[in-house]
N, C-alpha and C positions, 0 to 999 in steps of 0.2 A: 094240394096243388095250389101255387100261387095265382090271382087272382090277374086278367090277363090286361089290367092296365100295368103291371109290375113287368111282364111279358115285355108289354111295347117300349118302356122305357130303357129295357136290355138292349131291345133289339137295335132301338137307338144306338144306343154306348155301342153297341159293335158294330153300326151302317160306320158312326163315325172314324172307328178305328180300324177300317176295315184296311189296314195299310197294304203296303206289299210286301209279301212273303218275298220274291226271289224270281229272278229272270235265267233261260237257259244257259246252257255253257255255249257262250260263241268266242265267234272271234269276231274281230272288228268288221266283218261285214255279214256277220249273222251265218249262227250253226244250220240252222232249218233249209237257209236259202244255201248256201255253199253242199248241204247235203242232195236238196233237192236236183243243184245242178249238174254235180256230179252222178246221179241219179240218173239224168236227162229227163228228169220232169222238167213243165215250162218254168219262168219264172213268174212270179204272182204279181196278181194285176192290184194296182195302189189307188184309192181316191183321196183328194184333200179339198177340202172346203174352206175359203179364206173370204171371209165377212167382213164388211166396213160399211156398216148401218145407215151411214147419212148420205147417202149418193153420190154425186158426181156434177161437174160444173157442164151441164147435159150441153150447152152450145158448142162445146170445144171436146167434150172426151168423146162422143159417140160419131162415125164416122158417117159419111151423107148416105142418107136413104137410097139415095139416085145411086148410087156408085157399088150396089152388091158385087160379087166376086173379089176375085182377087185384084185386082187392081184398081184400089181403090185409095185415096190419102188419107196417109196416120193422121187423124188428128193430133194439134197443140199436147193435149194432155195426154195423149202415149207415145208421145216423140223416144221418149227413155227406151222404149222396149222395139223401136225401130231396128236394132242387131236381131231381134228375135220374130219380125213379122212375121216370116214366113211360119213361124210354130206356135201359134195363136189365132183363132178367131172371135170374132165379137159377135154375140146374136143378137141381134133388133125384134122388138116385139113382143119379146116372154112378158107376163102376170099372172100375178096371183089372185085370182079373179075373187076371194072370200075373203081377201084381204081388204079393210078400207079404211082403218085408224092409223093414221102414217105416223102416230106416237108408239106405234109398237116397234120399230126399227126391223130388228133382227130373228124377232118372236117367230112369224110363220113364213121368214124367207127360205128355209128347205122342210117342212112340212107341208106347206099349200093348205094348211087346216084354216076353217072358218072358225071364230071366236065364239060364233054364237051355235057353237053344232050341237049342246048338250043342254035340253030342255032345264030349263028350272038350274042352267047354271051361267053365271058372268063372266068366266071365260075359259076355254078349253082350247086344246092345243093337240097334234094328233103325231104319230112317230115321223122324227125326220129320215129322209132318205141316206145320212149316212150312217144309222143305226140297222137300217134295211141291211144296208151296205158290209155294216160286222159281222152284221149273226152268217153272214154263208163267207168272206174274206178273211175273216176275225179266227175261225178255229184253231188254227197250229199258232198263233201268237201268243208271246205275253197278256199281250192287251187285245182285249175284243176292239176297240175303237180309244181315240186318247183326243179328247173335248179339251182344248188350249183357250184362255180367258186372259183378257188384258185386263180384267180389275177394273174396269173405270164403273160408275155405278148406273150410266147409262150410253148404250152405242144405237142414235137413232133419235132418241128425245129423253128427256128428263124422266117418261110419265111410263106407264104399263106393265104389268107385272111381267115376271118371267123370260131375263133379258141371254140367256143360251142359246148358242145355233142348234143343241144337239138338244134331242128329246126322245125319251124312251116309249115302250110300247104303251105307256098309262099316259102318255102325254103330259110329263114332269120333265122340267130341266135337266139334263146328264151334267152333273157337274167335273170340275176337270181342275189342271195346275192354273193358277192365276197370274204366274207370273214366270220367266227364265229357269231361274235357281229352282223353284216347286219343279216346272218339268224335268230340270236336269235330274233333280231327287227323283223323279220319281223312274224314269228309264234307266239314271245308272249310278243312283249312290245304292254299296252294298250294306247287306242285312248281316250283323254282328252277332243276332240272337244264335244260339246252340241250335245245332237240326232238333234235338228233342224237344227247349221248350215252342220249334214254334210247330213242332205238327201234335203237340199239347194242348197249344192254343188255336189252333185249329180244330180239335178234336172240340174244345171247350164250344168255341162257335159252334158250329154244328149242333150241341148237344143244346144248348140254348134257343136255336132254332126251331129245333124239333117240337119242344115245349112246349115255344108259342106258338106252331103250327096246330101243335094238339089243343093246347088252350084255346085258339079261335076257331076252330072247328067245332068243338063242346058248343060255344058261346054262339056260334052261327045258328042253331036249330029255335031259337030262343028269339031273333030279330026281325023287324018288321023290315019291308022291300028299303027303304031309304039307308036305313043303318047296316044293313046285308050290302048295298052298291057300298059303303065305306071301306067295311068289312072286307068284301073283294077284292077292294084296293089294295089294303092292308095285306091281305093274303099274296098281291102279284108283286108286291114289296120283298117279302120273305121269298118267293120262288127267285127273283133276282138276285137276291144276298145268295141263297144256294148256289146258283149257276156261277156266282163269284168264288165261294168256297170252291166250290171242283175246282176252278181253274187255279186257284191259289195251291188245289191239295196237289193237281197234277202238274205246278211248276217247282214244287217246297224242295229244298235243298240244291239248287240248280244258280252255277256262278252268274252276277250280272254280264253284258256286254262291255267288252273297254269303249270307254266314252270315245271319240274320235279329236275332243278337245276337251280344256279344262275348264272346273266348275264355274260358271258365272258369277261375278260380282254383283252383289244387291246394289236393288235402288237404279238401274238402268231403266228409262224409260223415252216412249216415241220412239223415234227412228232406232237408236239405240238397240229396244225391247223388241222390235218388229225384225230388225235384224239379226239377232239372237235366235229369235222364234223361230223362222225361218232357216236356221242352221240346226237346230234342235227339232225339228220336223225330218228335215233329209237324215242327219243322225239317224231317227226314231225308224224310217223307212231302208234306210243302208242298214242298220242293225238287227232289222226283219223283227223290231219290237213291237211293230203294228203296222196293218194295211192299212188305216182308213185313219183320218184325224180333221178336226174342224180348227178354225181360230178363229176367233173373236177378237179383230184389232182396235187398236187404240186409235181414238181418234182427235180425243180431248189433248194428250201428253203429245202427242205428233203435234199438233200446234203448236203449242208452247216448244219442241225441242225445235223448231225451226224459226225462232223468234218471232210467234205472232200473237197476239194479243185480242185476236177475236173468237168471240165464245164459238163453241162447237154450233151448239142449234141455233144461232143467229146467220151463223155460215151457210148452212144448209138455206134458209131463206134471204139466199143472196137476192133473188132478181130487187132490184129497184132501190137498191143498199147503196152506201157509199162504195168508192173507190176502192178502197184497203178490203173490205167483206170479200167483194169479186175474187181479188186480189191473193187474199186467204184461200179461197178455196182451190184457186189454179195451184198453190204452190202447194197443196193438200194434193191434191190429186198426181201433180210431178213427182211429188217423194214417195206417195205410194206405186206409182208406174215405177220408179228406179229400183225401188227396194222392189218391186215383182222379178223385175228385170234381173237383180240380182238370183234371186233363187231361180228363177228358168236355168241362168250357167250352169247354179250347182248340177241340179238333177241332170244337167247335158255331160257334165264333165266326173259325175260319181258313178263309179262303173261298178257291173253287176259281176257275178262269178265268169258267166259267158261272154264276156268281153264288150256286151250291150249297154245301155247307161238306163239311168232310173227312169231318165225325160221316156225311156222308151216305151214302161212299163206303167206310167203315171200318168192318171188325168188330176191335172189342180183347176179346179173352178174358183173365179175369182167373181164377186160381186155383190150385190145388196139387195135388197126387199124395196127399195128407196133410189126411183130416179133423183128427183132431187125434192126439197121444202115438202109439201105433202103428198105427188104425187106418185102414184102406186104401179102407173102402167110403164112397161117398157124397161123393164128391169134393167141394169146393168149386167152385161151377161159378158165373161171372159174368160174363153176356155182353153187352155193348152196341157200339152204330155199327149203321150202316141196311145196309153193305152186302156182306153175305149175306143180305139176306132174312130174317131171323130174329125171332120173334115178343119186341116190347119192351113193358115193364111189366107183365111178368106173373111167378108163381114157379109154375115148371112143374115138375112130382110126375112121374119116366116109373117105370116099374115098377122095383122096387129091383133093383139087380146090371146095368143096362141096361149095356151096353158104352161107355166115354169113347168111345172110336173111331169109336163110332156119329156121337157128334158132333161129330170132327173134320171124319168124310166130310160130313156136311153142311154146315159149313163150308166145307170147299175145295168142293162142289159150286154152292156160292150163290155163291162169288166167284169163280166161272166158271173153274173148275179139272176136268176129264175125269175123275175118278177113279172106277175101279167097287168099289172099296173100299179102305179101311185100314187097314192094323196087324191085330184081333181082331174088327173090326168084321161085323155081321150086317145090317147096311143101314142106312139112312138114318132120322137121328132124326126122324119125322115131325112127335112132339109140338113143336119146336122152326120148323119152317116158319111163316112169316108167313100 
């Protein structure tokens, strides 16, 4: 029996090659969903997580304290999504109370974990809520969850390890496409290989698996408490690769979905890339390829695509800046409000089997870990889609320091997820119920 650092090194070569076997036979609006409605099951409830690390030009995007309810003025910087008031609200007051190094950006804006939760370690990271959000949405999909990455090498600040919205049960970054073209490959370029060699090559994974499960099992009886916590690791590494195989074994030979447009050209980025993303999302949810997905947007290349010349983390510590800095950041935050604006029409205007639309079945949360420059309280919170239940057109004030967490659990709660609580949370944001 091979020696089980030989093990790890396989199991590598196959985390990394872990591609995709094959998506079901649909049609352009997804076999699962078209079967379920005809069925009269309901249609399934979608969450989307849309991140942009460096805050917001907090004097002008956040709407007056004084003026909760509905009737209140769009701020400067959501003038764009003005057509869509009434299907959006803003919450005032969420944080992340374990959060306080504003170099982490995107790190524990949907985990709520504290950095320092794991004695004797420098930094730790705990599951994000839209991971929560797979394992019970996730089952009849291709994809249990599909984590979207803009590639830049920092969303937030230059500094901090670990720069993923999404994060597994070992509290490790979920990695995902980095760019257009990655996710279009990955939701609908088709699989050429022979049905035999790939449930070959599945059989081979597996069998390799198995190996170094037994190898580090052997090797477990033998280690001291420190190298056994490693060890662990290692072990909840392999039960994940498993839980990947089944799902690859039980999609293998199954046609992709027709894409609803054509492949991306490379090299788009900023607005461009952000606009693409966001049709590759609604794709991804019309094709019933996955309920649940994050994105990590671009915040450096959106500069530059709108001709500006100031650095990302300079921007973010506008106050007291020149002209242009201020400047930069209002026209950051207008192009990210327009491009929101745009994807709310999709989801309004992409209908379901039942004659309902996406917006009706989807909550997308929009916002950051990062008011603006370092601080932490007062999150950016923007939430629209019908479904979670969640009260729209309104800017809701909850007491300041309330816990984000609070309203992830309500979230996952509305989209029919079990959960009795998350992350730091102390219950259920009630100001936020419909």
């Amino acid at each position: 029996m091979k020696p089980l650092t030989t093990r790890i090194s396989r199991r590598q070569a196959i985390q990394t090659a872990g591609a995709i076997i094959a998506l079901p036979a649909l049609e352009s609006l997804g076999f699962r969903r078209c079967a379920a409605a005809t069925a009269g099951a309901p249609v399934p409830k979608r969450l989307v997580f849309l991140g942009f690390g460096w805050g917001v030009t907090e004097d002008e995007w956040y709407p007056k304290i004084g003026e909760p309810g509905r009737d209140y003025a769009l701020p400067a910087m959501l003038e764009p999504l003005a057509p869509h008031k009434a299907d959006f609200s803003i919450v005032q007051g969420l944080w992340n109370r374990f959060t306080g190094n504003g170099h982490y950006g995107s790190t524990f804006w949907l985990t709520g974990a504290n950095e320092y939760g794991a004695p004797g370690q420098s930094f730790f990271n705990s599951v994000s809520v839209d991971q929560v959000a797979a394992r019970a949405l996730g089952t009849d999909t291709r994809f249990e969850s599909l984590a979207l990455d803009c590639g830049e090498a920092a969303n937030g600040s230059g500094h901090g390890p670990g720069l993923s919205l999404s994060w597994d049960a070992r509290g490790k970054p979920v990695g995902g496409p980095r760019n257009p073209v990655e996710a279009f490959h990955r939701l609908f370029a088709k699989d050429s290989t022979p049905l035999e060699e790939q449930k070959a090559l599945l059989k081979q994974r597996r069998s390799i698996l198995d190996n170094a499960l037994e190898n580090a099992r052997d090797l477990g009886r033998t280690l001291g408490k420190t190298d056994q916590d490693k060890l662990d690791e290692y072990l909840q590494g392999i039960r994940d690769l498993e839980t990947r195989l089944s799902r690859d074994e039980k999609w293998i030979g199954a046609e992709r979905p027709q894409p609803p447009f054509g492949e991306p050209q490379k090299g788009l980025a900023g607005q461009d890339e952000i606009k693409l993303m966001y049709d590759i999302i609604v794709a991804a949810l019309q094709t019933d390829s996955t309920r649940v997905l994050t994105y990590r947007q671009p915040v450096t290349t959106l500069l530059t695509s709108l001709g500006l010349k100031t650095e990302a983390h300079t921007m973010s510590h506008y106050h007291g800046r020149p002209g242009d800095v201020v400047e930069s950041s209002r026209k950051r935050d207008l192009a990210q409000s327009e491009l929101l604006a745009g994807l709310i029409t999709k989801l309004k205007t992409t209908k379901e089997p039942d004659g309902t639309s996406l917006f009706d079945h989807t909550t997308v949360i929009y916002g950051s870990n990062i008011r603006t420059s370092h601080s932490l309280d007062n999150c950016p919170t923007l939430i629209t889609g019908k479904g979670a239940g969640v009260k729209l057109g309104e800017n809701i004030v909850v007491p300041k320091n309330t816990p984000l967490c609070n309203a992830w659990l309500t979230l996952l709660r509305g989209s029919g997820v079990a959960a009795e609580s998350f992350g730091d949370s102390t219950g259920p944001l009630r100001e936020i119920v419909a």
